[in-house]
Z-matrix of the N, CA and C atoms (Angstrom, degrees):
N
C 1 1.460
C 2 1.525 1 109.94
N 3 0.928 2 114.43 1 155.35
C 4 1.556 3 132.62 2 -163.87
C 5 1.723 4 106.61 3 -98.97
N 6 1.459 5 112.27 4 130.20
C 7 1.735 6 113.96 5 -171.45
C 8 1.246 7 84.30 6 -63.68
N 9 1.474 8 122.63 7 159.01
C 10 1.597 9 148.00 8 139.91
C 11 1.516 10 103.00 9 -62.99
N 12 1.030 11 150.55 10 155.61
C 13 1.577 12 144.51 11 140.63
C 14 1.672 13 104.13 12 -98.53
N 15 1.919 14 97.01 13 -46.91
C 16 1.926 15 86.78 14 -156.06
C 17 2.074 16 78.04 15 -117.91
N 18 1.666 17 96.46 16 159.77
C 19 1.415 18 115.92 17 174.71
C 20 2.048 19 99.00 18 -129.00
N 21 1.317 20 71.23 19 135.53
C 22 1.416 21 106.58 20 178.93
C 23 1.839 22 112.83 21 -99.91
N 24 1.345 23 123.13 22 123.18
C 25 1.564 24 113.40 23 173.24
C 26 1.303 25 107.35 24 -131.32
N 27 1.439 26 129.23 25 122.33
C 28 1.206 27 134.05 26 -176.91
C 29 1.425 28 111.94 27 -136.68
N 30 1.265 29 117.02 28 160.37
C 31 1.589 30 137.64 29 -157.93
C 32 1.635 31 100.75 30 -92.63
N 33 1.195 32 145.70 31 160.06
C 34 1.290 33 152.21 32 -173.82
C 35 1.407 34 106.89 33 -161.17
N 36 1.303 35 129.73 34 144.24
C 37 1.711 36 141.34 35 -177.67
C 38 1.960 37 76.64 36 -85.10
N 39 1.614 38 90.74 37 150.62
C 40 1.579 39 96.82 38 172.29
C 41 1.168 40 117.88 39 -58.92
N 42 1.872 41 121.46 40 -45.53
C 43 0.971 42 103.24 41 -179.47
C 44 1.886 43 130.36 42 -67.33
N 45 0.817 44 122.37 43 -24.01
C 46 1.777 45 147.84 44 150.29
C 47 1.559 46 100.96 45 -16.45
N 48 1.415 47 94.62 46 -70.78
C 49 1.366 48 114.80 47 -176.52
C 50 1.851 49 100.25 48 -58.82
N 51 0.920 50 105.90 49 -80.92
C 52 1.658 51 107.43 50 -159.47
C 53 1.989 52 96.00 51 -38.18
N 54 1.576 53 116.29 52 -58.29
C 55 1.006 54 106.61 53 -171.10
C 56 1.528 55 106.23 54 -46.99
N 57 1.459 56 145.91 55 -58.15
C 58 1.326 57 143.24 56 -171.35
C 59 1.616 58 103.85 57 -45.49
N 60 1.317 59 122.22 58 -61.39
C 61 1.493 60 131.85 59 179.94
C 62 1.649 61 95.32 60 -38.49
N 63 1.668 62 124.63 61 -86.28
C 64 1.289 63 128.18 62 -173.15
C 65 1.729 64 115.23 63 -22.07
N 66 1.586 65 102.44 64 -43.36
C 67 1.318 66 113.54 65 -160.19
C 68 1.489 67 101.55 66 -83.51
N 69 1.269 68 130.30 67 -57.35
C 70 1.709 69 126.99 68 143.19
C 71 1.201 70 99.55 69 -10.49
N 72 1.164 71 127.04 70 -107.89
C 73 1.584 72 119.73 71 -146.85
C 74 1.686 73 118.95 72 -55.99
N 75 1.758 74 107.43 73 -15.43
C 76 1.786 75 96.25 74 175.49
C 77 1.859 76 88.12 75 -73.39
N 78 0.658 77 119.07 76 -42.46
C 79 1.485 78 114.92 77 179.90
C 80 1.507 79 123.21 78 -56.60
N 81 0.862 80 120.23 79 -19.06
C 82 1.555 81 127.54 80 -174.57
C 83 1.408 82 104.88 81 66.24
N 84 1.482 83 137.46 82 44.68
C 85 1.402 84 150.15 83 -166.45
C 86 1.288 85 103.96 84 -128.61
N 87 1.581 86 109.53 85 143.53
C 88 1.524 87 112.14 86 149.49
C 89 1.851 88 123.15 87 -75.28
N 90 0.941 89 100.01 88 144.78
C 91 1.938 90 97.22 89 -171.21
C 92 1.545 91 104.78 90 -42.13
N 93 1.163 92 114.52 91 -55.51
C 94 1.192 93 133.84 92 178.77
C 95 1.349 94 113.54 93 -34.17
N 96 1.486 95 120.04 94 -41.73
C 97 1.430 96 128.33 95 165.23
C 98 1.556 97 112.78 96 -67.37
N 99 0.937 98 108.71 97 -64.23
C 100 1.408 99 122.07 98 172.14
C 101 2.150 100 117.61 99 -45.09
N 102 0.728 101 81.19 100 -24.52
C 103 1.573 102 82.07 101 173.47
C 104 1.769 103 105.42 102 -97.20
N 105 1.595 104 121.25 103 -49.35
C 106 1.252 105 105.00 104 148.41
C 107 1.552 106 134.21 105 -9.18
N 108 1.553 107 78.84 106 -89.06
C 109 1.812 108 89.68 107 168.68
C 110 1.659 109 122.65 108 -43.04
N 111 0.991 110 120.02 109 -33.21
C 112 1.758 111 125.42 110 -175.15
C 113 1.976 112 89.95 111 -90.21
N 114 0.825 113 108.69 112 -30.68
C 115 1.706 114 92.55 113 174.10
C 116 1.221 115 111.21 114 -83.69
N 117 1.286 116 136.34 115 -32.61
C 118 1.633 117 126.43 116 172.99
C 119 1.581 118 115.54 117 -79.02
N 120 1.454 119 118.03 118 -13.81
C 121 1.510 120 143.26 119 171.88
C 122 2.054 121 89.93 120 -57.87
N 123 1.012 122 95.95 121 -66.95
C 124 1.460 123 119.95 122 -150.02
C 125 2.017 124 95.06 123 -74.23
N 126 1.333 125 110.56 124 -39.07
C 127 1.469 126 99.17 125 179.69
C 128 2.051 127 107.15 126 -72.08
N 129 1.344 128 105.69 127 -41.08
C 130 1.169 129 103.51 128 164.23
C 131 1.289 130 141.98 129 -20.71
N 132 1.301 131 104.12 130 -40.33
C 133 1.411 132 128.96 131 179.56
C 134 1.570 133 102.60 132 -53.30
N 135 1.639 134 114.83 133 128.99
C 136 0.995 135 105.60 134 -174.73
C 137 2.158 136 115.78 135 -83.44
N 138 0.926 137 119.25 136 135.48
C 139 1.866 138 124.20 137 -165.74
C 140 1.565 139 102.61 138 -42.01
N 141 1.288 140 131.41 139 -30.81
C 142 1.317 141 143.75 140 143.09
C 143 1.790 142 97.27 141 -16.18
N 144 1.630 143 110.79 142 -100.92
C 145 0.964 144 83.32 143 -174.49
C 146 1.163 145 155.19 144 -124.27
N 147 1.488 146 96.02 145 67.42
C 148 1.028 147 120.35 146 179.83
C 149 1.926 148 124.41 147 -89.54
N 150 1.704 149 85.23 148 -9.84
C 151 1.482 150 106.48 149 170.46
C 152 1.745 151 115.82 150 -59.36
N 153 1.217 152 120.58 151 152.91
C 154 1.303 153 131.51 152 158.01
C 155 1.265 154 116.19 153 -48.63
N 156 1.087 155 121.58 154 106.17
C 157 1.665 156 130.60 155 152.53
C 158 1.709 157 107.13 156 12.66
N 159 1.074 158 113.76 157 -100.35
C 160 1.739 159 114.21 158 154.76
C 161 1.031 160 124.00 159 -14.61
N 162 1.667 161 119.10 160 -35.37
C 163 1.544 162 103.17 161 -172.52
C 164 1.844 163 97.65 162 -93.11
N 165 1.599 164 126.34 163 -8.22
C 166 1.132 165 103.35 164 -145.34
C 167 1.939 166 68.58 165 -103.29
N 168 1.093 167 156.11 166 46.18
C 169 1.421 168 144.02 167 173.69
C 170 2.088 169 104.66 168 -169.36
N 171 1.394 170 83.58 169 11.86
C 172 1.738 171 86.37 170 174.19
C 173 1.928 172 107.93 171 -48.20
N 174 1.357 173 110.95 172 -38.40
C 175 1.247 174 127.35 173 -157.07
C 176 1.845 175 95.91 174 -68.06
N 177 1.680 176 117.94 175 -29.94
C 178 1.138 177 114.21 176 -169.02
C 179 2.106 178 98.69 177 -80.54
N 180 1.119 179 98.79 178 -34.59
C 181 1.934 180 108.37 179 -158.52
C 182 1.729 181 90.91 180 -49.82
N 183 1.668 182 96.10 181 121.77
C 184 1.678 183 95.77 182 169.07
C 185 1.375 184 87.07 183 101.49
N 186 1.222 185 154.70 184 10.03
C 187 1.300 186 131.81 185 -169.59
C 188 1.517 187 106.26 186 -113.43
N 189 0.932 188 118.88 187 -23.41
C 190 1.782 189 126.54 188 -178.21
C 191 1.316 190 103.72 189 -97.00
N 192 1.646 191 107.00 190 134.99
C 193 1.443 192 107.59 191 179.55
C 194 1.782 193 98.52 192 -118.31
N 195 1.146 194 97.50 193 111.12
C 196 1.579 195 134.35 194 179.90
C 197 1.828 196 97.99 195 -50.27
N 198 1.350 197 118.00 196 -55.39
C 199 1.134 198 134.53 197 -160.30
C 200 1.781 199 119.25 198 79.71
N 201 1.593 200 99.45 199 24.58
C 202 1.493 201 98.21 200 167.24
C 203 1.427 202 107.99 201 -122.09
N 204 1.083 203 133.22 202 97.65
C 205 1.424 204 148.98 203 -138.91
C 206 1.863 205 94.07 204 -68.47
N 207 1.381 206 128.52 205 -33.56
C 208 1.132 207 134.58 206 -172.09
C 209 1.805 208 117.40 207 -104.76
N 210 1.401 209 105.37 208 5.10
C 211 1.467 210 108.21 209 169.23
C 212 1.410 211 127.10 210 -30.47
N 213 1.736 212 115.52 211 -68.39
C 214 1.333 213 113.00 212 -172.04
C 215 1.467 214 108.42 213 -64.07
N 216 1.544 215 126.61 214 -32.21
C 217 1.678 216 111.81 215 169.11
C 218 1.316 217 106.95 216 -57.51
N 219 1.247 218 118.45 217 -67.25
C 220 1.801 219 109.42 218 -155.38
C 221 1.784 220 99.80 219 -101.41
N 222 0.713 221 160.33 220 42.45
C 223 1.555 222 158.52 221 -169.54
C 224 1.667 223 84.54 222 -62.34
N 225 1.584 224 126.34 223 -62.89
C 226 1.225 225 124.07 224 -178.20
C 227 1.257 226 112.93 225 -35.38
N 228 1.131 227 143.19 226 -54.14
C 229 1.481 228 149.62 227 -164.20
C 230 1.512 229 94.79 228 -68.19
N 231 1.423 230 133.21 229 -48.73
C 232 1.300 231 148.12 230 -163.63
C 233 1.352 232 95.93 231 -79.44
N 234 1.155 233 117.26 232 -33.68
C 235 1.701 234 97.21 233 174.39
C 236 1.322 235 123.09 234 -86.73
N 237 1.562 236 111.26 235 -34.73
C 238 1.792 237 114.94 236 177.65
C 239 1.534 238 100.32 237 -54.27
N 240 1.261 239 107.55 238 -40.20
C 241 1.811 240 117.28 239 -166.66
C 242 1.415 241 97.07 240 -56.58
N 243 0.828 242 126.87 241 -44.93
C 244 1.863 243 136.84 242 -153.49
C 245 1.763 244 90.61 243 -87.33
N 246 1.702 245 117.49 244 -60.28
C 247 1.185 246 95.59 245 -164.94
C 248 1.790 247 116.94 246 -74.70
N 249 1.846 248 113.86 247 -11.71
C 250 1.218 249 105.38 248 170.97
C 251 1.528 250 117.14 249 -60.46
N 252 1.336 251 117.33 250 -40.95
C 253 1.748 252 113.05 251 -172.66
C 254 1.478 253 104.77 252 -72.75
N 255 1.333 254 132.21 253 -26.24
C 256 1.692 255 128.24 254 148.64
C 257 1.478 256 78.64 255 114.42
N 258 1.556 257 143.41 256 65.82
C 259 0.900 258 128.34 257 144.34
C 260 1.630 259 104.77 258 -175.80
């Protein structure tokens, strides 16, 4: 087994908790392991995407031409309009 150096203590909603416990024991793990594992899971993640939705398609916004020259101002108006005629 591998030394710890630094300890971490954090708060959990019960249910949080119970699900981690349940999931420990199908595992044959202490939680403690198991949350390990979901933190090196989770750094893995490449910063990509870990971005906001928005940030990961900023490159598309503005790229389609609708052919209604005033969309991004009024889109609201364009939508009540659309859903009053029911289609």
């Amino acid at each position: 087994m591998q030394y710890m150096e630094d300890q971490l203590t954090i708060r959990l909603p019960r249910e949080l908790s119970r699900a981690l416990r349940q999931r420990a024991t199908q595992m044959q793990r202490k939680p403690s392991e198991v949350v390990r594992i979901a933190v090196k899971e989770f750094l893995a993640i490449p910063e990509r995407m870990r971005e906001r939705p928005v940030e990961r398609v900023r490159d598309l916004i503005g790229s389609l031409n609708s052919g209604i020259p005033d969309l991004a101002t009024r889109h609201r108006d364009y939508i009540i309009k659309k859903l009053r005629r029911g289609g």
